[in-house]
Backbone as numpy.savetxt, mean C-alpha at the origin, in Angstrom:
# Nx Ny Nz CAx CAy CAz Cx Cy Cz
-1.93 1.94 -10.57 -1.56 1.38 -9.29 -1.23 -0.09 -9.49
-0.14 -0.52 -8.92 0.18 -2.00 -8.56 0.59 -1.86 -7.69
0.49 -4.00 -7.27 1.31 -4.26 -6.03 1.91 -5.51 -6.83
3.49 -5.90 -6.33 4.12 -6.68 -6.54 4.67 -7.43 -5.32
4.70 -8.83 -5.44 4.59 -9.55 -4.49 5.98 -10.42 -4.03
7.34 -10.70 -3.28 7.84 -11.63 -3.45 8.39 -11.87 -1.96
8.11 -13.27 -2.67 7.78 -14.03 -1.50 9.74 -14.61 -0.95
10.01 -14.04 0.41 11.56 -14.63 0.98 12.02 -15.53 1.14
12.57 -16.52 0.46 12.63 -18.03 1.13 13.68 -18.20 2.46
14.12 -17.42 2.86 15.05 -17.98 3.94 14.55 -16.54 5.40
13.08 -16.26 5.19 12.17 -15.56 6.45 10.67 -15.95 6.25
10.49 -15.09 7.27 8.62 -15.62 6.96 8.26 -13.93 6.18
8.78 -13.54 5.70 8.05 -12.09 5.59 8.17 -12.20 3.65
7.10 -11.02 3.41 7.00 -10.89 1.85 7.61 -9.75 1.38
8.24 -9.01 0.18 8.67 -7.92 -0.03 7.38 -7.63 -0.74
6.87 -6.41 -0.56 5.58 -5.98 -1.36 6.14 -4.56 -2.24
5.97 -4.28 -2.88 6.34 -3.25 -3.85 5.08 -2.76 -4.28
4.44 -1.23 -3.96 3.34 -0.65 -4.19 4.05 0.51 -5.48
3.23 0.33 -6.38 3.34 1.71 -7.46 1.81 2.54 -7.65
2.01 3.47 -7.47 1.18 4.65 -7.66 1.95 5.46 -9.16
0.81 5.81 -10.15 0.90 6.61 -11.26 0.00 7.89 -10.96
1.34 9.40 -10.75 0.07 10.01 -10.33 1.18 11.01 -10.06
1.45 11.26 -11.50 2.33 12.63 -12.03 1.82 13.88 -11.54
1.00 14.36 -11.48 0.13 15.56 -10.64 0.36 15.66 -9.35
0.52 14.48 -8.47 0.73 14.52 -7.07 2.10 14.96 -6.60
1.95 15.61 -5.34 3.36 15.21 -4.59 3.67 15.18 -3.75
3.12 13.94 -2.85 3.40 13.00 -2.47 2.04 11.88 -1.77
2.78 10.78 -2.03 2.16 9.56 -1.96 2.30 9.27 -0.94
1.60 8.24 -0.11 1.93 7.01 0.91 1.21 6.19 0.97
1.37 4.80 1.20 0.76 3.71 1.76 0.49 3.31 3.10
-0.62 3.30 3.79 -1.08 3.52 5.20 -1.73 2.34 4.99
-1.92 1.33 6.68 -2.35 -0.14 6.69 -1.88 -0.72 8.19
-2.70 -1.57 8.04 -2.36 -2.33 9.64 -0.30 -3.01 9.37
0.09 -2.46 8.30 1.52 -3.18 8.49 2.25 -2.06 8.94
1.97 -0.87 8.92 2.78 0.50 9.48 1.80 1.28 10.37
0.80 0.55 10.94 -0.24 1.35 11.91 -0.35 2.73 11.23
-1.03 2.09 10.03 -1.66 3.85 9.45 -0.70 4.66 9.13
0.87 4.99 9.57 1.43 5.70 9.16 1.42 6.37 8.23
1.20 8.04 7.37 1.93 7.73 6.42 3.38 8.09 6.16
4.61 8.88 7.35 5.50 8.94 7.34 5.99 7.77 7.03
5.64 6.50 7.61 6.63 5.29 8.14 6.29 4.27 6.43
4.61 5.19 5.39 4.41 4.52 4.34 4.64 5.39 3.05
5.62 6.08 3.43 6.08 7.19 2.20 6.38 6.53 1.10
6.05 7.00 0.06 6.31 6.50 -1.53 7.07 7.12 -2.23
8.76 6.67 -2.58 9.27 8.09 -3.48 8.79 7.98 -4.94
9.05 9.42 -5.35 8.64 9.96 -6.84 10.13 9.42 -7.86
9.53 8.80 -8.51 10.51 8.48 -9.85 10.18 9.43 -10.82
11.16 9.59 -11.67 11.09 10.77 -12.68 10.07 10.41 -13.95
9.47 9.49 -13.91 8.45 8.98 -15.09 7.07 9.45 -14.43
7.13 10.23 -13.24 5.95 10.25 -12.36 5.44 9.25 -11.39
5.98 8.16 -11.38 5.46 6.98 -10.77 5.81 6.66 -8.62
5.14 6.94 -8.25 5.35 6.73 -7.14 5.65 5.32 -6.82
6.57 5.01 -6.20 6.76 3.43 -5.64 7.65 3.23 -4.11
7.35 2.18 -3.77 8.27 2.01 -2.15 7.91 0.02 -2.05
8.72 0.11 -1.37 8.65 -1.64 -1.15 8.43 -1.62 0.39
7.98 -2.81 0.86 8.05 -2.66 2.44 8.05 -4.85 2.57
8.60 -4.57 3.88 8.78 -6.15 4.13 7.35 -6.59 5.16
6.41 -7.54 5.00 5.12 -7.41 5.47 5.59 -9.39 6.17
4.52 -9.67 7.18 4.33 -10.93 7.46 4.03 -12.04 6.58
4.26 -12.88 6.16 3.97 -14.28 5.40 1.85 -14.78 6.36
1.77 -15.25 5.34 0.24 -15.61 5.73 -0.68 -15.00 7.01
-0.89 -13.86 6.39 -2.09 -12.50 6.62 -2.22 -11.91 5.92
-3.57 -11.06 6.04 -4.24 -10.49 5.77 -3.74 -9.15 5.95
-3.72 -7.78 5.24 -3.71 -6.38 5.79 -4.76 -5.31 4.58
-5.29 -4.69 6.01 -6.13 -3.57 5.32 -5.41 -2.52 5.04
-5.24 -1.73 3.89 -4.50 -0.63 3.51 -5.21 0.13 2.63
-4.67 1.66 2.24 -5.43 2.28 1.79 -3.98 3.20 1.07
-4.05 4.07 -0.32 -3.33 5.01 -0.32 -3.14 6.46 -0.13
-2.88 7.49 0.13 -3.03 8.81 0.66 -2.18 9.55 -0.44
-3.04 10.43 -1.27 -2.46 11.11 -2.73 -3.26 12.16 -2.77
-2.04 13.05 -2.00 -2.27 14.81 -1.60 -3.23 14.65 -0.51
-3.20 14.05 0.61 -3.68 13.74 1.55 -5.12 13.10 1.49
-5.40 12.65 0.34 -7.01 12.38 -0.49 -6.90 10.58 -0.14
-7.64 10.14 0.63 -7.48 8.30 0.42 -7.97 7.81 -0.79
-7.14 6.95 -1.15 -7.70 5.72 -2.68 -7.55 4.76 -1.86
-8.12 3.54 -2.77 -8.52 2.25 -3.00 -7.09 1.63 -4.08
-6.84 0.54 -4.41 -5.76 0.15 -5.13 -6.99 -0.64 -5.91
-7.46 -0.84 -7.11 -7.87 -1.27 -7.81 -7.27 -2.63 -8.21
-5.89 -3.25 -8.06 -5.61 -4.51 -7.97 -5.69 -4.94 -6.69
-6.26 -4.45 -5.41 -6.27 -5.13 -4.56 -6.32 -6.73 -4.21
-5.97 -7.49 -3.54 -6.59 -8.85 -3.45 -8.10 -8.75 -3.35
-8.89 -7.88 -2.48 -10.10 -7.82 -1.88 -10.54 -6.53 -1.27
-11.43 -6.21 -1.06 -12.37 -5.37 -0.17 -12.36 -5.52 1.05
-12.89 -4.70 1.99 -13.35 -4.73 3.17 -13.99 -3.41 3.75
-15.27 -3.65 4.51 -16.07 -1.96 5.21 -14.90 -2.18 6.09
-14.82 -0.99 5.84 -13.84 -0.59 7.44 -15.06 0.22 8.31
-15.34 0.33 9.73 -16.40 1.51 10.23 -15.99 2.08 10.35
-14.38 2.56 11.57 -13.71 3.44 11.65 -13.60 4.32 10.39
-13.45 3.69 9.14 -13.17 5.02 8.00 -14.24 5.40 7.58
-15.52 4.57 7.88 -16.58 4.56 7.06 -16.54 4.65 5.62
-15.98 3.64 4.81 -15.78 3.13 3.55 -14.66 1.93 3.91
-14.34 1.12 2.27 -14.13 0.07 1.79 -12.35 0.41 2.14
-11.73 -0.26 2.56 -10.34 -0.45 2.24 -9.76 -1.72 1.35
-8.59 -1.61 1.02 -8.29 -2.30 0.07 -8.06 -3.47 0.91
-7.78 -4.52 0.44 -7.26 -5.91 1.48 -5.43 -6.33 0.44
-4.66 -6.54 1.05 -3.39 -7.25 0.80 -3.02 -8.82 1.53
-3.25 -10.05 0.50 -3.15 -11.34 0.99 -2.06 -11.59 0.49
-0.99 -11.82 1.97 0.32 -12.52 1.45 0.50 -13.97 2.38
């Protein structure tokens, strides 16, 4: 799993680029306060190396809780910026600081 970060100079928003490795699956998404949980609206396509990836355009200076959904199973992103209890999920979501 990664996230890649770049930052727009002529908006306030960040391009974030999420990769999921996870040849067995099929299909991914990224769900979070930037697509209200979606995971239609946080679909990840499959590249032929197995690698799930999608980019999305997020706000400049915040915070978002996100999580990934692989075969409908939630993960954690292990490069996260940070942690957080969520109660509603009852467990940790990942944190994304842009």
């Amino acid at each position: 799993m990664a996230i890649k970060k770049q930052f727009v100079k002529t908006k306030p928003v960040c391009k974030v680029t999420f990769s999921v490795d996870a040849k067995e699956a099929n299909t991914v998404a990224v769900v979070g306060d930037f697509n209200n949980w979606d995971s239609q609206a946080g679909a990840l396509g499959k590249l032929k190396n197995g690698t799930f990836k999608g980019a999305f355009d997020v706000n400049k200076d915040a915070e978002y809780e996100f999580r990934y959904v692989i075969d409908g199973v939630y993960a954690n992103d292990p490069e996260a910026d940070a942690y957080r209890w969520n109660d509603y999920a009852g467990a940790e979501n990942s944190v994304l600081a842009v």
